[in-house]
C-alpha positions as CSV (number, residue, x, y, z in Angstrom):
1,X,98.2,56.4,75.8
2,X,96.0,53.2,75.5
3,X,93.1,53.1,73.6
4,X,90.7,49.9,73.7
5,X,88.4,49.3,70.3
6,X,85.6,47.5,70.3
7,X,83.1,46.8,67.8
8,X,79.7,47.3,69.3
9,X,78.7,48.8,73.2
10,X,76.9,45.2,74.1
11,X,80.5,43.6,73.7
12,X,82.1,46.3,76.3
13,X,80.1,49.8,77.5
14,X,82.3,52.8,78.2
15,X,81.0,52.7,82.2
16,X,82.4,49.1,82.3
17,X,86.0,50.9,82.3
18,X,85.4,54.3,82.9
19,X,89.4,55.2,83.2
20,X,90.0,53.9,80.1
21,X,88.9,55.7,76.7
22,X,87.0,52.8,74.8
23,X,86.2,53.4,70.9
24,X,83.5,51.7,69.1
25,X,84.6,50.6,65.1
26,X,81.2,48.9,64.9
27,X,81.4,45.7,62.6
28,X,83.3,44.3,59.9
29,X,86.9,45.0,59.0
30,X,86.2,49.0,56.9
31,X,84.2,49.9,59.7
32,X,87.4,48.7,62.0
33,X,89.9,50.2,59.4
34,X,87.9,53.1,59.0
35,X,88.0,53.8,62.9
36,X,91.5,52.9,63.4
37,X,92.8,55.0,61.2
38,X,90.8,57.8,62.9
39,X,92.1,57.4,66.5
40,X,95.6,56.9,65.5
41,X,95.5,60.7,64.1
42,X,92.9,61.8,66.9
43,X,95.0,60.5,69.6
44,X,98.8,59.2,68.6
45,X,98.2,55.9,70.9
46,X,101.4,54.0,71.9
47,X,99.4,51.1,71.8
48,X,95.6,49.6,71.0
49,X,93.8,47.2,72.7
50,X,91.3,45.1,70.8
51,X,88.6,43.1,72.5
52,X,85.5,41.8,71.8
53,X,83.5,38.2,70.4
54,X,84.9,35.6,68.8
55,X,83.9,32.1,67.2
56,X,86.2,29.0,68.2
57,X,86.6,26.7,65.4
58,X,89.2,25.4,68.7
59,X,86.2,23.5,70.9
60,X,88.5,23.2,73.7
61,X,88.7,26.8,73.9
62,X,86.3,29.3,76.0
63,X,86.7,31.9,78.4
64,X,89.0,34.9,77.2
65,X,92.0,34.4,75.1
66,X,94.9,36.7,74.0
67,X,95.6,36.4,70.3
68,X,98.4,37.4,68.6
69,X,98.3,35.8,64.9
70,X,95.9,37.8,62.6
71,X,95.0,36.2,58.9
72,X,92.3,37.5,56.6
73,X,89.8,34.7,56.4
74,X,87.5,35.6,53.5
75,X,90.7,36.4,51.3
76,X,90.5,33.5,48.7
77,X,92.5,34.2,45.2
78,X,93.9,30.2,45.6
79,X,92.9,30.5,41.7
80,X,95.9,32.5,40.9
81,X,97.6,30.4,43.1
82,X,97.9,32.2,46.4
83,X,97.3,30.4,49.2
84,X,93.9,31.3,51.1
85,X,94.2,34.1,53.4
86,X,96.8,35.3,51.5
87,X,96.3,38.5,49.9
88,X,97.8,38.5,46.3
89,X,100.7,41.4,45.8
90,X,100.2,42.3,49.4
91,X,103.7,41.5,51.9
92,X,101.7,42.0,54.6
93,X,99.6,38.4,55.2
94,X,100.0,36.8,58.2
95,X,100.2,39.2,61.1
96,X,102.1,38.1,64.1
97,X,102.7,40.0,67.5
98,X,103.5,37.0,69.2
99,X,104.1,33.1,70.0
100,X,102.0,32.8,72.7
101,X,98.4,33.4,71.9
102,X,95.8,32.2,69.4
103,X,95.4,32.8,65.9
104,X,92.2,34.5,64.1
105,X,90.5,34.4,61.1
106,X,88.7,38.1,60.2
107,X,86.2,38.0,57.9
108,X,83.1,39.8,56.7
109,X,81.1,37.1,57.5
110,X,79.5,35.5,60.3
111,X,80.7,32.3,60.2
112,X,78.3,29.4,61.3
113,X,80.6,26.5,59.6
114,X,84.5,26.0,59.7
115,X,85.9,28.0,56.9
116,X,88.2,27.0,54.6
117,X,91.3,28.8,56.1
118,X,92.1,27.1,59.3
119,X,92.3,29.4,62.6
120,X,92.0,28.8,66.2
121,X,88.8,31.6,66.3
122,X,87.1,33.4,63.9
123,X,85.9,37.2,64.0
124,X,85.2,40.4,62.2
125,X,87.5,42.9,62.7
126,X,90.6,42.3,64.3
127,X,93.0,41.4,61.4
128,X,92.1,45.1,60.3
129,X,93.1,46.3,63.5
130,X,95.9,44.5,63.2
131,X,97.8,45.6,60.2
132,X,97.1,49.5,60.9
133,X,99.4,48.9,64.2
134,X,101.4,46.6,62.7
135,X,102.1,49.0,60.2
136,X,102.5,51.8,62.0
137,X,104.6,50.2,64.4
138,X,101.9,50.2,67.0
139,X,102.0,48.1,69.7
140,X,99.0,45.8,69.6
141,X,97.1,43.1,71.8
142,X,94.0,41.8,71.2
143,X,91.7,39.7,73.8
144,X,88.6,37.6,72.5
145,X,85.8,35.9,74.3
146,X,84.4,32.5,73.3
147,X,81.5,34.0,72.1
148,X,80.2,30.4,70.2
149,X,82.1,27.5,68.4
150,X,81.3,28.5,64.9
151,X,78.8,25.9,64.1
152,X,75.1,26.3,63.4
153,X,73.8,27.2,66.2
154,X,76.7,29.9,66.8
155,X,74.0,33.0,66.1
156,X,71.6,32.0,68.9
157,X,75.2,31.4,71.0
158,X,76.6,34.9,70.8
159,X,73.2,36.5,71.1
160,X,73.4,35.0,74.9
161,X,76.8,35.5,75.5
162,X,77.8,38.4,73.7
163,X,78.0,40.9,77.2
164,X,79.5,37.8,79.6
165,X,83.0,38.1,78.7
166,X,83.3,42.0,79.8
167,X,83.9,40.9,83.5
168,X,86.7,39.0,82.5
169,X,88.1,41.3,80.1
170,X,87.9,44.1,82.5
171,X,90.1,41.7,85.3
172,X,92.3,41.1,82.8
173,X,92.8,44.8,82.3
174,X,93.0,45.9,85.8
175,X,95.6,43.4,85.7
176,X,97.6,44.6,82.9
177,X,97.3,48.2,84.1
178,X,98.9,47.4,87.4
179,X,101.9,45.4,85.7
């Protein structure tokens, strides 16, 4: 079984894929933990697909991109000497299911100037998403749409585009699905 999460219906609607069973985690990374966990015991998925918005700190990126390189943006203990992103005692930090995609920053925050920890995009929940399937051994992709490019005027940016990705998203499944 597949199951796609998403964080909020404007990103993705259930009708937009009505084969496929679409969750909602809503925002930030407990809400995405929090949901994660859920559908994992609810449902036993052999894999999870993530999709939704995401800020480029990359301007030569747009359209939709697969990532596969999960860091924890807003994670800064570089006082005690770890580096940012890197959470202290943890040996989970960077989460990699892949060479060939892009790499995201997750953060509770929506970020409208290039953070600290340097990422290809930026977002707010997939590096949750990540390291529940990563560990339990869940086989993970995650697709983002150039929602903005981070900057100032990056709310008024994903307020217009926050639905236009879904068409490609939903291609790109169709796609995958007939692989």
């Amino acid at each position: 079984m597949v199951l796609i999460l998403v964080a909020i219906e404007e990103e993705l609607s259930l009708k937009d894929l009505p084969d496929l069973q679409i969750h909602y985690t809503g925002v930030g990374k407990i809400n995405a933990a929090i949901k994660t966990i859920e559908i994992i015991k609810d449902y036993s998925p052999a894999q999870i697909i993530n999709y939704g918005t995401a800020g480029s700190l990359n301007k030569k990126l747009t359209g939709l991109v697969e990532v596969t390189r999960f860091f924890q943006r807003d994670m800064d203990a570089s006082p005690l000497g770890f580096k940012i992103g890197q959470t202290p005692f943890d040996s989970v930090n960077e989460i990699n299911f892949g060479t060939s995609g892009y790499s995201c920053g997750t953060g509770d925050s929506f970020v409208t100037q290039t953070p600290k920890l340097k990422t290809d995009l930026v977002d707010m929940e997939a590096y949750a998403i990540a390291k529940i399937c990563y560990i339990n051994d869940i086989r993970f992709r995650c697709f983002k749409y150039i929602s903005d490019n981070a900057d100032i005027g990056a709310n008024d940016d994903w307020i217009k585009s926050v639905s236009m990705g879904k068409k490609l998203f939903m291609k790109k499944m169709r796609h995958l699905l007939i692989d």
